[in-house]
C-alpha positions as CSV (number, residue, x, y, z in Angstrom):
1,X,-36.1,45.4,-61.8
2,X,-33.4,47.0,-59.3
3,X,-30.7,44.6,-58.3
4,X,-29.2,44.7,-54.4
5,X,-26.4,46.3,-53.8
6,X,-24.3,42.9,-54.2
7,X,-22.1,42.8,-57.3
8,X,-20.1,39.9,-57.5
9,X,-22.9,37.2,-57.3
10,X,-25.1,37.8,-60.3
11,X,-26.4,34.4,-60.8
12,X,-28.3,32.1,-58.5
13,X,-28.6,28.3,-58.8
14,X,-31.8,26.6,-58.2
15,X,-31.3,22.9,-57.4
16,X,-34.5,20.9,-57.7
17,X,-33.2,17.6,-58.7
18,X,-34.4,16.0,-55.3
19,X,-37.0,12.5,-55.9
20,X,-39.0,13.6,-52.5
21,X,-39.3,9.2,-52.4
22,X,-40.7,10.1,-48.7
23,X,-42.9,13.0,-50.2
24,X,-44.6,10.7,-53.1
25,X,-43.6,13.4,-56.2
26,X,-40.1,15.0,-56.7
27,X,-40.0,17.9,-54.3
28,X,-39.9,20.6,-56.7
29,X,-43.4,19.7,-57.4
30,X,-45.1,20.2,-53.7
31,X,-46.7,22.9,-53.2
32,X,-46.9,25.4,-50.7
33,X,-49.6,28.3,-50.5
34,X,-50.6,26.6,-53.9
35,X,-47.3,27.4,-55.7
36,X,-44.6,24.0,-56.5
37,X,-42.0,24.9,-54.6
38,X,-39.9,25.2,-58.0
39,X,-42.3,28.0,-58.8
40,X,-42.5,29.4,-55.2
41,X,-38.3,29.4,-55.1
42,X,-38.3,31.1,-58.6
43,X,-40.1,34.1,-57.8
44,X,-38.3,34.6,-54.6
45,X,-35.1,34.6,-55.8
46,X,-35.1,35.6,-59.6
47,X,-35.8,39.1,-58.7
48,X,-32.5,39.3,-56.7
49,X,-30.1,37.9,-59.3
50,X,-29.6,38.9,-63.4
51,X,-29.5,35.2,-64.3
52,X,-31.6,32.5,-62.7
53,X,-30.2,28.7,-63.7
54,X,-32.3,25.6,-63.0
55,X,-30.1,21.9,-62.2
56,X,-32.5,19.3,-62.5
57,X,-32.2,15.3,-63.1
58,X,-34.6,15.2,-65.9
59,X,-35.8,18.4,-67.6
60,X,-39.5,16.6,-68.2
61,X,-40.0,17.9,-64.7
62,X,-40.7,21.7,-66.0
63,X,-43.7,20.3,-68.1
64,X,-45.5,19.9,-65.0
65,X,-45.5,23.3,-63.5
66,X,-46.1,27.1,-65.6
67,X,-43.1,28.2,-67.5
68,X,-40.7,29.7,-65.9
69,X,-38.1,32.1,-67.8
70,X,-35.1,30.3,-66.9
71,X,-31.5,31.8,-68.3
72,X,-31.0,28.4,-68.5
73,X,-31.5,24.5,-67.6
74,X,-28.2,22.3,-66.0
75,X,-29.4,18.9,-66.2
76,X,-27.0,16.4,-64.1
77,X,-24.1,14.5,-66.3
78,X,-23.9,11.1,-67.2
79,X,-22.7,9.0,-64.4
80,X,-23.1,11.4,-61.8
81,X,-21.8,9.8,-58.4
82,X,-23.5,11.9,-56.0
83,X,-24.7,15.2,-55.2
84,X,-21.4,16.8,-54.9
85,X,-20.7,16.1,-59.1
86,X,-24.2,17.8,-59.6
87,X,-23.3,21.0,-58.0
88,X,-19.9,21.0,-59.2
89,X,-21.2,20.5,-63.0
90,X,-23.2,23.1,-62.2
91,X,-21.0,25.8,-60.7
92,X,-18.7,24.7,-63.6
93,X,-20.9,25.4,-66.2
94,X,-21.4,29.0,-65.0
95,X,-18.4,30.0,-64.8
96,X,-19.1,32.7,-62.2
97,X,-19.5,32.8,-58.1
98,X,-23.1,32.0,-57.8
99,X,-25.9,31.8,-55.0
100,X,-27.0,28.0,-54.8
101,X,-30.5,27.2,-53.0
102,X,-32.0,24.2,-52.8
103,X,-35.8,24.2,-53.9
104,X,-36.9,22.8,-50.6
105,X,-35.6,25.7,-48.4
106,X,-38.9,27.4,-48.6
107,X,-38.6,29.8,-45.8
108,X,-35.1,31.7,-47.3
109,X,-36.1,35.5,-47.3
110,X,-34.4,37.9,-49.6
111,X,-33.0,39.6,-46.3
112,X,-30.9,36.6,-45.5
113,X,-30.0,35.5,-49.5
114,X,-28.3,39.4,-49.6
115,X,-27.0,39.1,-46.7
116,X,-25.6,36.1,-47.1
117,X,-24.2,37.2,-51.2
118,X,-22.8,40.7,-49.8
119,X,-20.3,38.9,-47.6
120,X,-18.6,37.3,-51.2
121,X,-15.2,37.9,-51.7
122,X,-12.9,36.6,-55.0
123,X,-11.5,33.2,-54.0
124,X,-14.0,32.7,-51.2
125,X,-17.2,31.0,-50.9
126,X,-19.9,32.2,-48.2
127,X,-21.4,29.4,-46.1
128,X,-24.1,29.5,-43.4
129,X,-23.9,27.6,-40.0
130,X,-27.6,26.4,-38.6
131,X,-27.1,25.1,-35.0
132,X,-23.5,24.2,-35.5
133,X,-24.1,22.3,-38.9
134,X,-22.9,24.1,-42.3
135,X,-25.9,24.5,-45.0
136,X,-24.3,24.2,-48.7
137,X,-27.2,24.1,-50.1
138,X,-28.1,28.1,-49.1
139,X,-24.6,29.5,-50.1
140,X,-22.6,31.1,-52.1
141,X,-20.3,29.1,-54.3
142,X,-17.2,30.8,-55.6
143,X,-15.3,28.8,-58.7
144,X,-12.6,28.2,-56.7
145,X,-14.3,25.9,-54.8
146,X,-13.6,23.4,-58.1
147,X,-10.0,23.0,-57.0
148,X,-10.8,20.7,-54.0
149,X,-14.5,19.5,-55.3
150,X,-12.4,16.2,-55.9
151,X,-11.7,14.8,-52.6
152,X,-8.3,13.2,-51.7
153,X,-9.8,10.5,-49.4
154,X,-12.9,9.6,-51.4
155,X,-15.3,11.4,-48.9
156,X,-18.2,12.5,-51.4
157,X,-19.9,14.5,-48.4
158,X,-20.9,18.1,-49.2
159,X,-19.9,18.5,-45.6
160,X,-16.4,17.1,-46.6
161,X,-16.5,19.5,-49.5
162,X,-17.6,22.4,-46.8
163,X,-14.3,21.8,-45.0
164,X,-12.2,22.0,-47.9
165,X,-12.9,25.1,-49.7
166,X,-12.1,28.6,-48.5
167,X,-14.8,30.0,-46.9
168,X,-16.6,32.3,-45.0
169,X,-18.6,31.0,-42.6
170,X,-21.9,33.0,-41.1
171,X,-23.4,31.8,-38.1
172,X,-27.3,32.1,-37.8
173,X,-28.6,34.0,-36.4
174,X,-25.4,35.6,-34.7
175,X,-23.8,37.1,-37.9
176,X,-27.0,38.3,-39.8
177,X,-28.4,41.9,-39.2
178,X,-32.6,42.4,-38.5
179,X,-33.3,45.6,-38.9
180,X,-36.5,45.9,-38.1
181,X,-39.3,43.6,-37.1
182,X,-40.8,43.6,-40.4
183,X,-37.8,42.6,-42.2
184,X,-37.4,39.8,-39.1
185,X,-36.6,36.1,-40.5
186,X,-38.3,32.8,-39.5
187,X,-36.7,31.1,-36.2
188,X,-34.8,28.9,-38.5
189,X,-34.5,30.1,-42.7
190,X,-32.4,27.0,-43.3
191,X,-35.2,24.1,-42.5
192,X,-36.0,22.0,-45.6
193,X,-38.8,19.8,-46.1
194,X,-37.5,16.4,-45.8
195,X,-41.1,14.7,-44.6
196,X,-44.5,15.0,-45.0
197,X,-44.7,16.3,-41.4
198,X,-42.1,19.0,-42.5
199,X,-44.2,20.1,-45.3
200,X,-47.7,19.8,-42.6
201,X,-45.9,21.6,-40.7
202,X,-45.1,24.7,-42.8
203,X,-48.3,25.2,-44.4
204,X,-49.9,25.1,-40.4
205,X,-47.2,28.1,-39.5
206,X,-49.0,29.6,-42.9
């Protein structure tokens, strides 16, 4: 399968180690158009990228949905403090600037993830802005983002991490090109599912 015309992000992180407590069944397990979202996320973004990694708590998780060709599972390490030693383990382990998503991002289209991968540069990490808030969870992570992933002060907060790192910033929708009304994006490509109203919600837009 053809490859965009991006070169220096070949591999895309999946992160669907999220419980969902508020959803009743970890998130990558809802479903959407009758795909998990794991599954859904998988087959939008797999086709963009020449390795496709999964970062997951528990890897028992993947029994529960079809098999997935996966270049490789990331569990979490021991004694993880937070979601900031997750991604970092993750990004470590790779080796290589890589696209991260989060599996509950379901309305990312491959427009915006090209987009958003085209604008890497060695050294510096691509990061887009939602209504004034950064969304490291739809980014582009470049390993030099390690050197401050341990923070000074003790703030854990991706956000913290966001203001540390060298990085490009793209603000939505100001700094992303619509060709046409076909390729047009959803209002807001960076809204997770957080609720079961979020996820209502979605499959009502459907």
């Amino acid at each position: 399968m053809n490859k965009p015309g991006f070169e220096s992000v070949a591999d895309c992180l999946i992160l669907a180690g999220g419980r969902g407590r508020r959803m009743g069944c970890p998130k990558a397990l809802l479903e959407v158009d009758g795909l998990p979202l794991l599954q859904r996320q998988f087959q939008l973004l797999s086709p963009l990228f020449e390795r496709t990694f999964v970062v997951l708590k528990d890897s028992a998780l993947l029994e529960k949905i079809p098999t997935l060709p996966w270049d490789a599972i990331i569990t979490d390490p021991p004694g993880s403090r937070c979601l900031l030693d997750v991604i970092g383990n993750a990004i470590e382990k790779v080796g290589r600037p890589v696209f991260l998503a989060a599996v509950d991002l379901p309305l990312l289209s491959p427009n915006i993830v090209e987009q958003i991968c085209s604008r890497h540069t060695d050294g510096n990490s691509v990061v887009p802005v939602e209504g004034g808030r950064p969304q490291p969870l739809a980014a582009v992570w470049d390993p030099s983002s390690l050197e401050v992933l341990e923070p000074p002060d003790g703030d854990l907060a991706l956000l913290a991490w966001v203001r540390r790192v060298n990085a490009t910033q793209l603000k939505w929708p100001d700094d992303f090109l619509q060709h046409t009304e076909e390729e047009r994006s959803p209002t807001n490509p960076f809204r997770n599912i957080n609720t079961p109203e979020d996820l209502l919600g979605l499959e009502s837009e459907d």
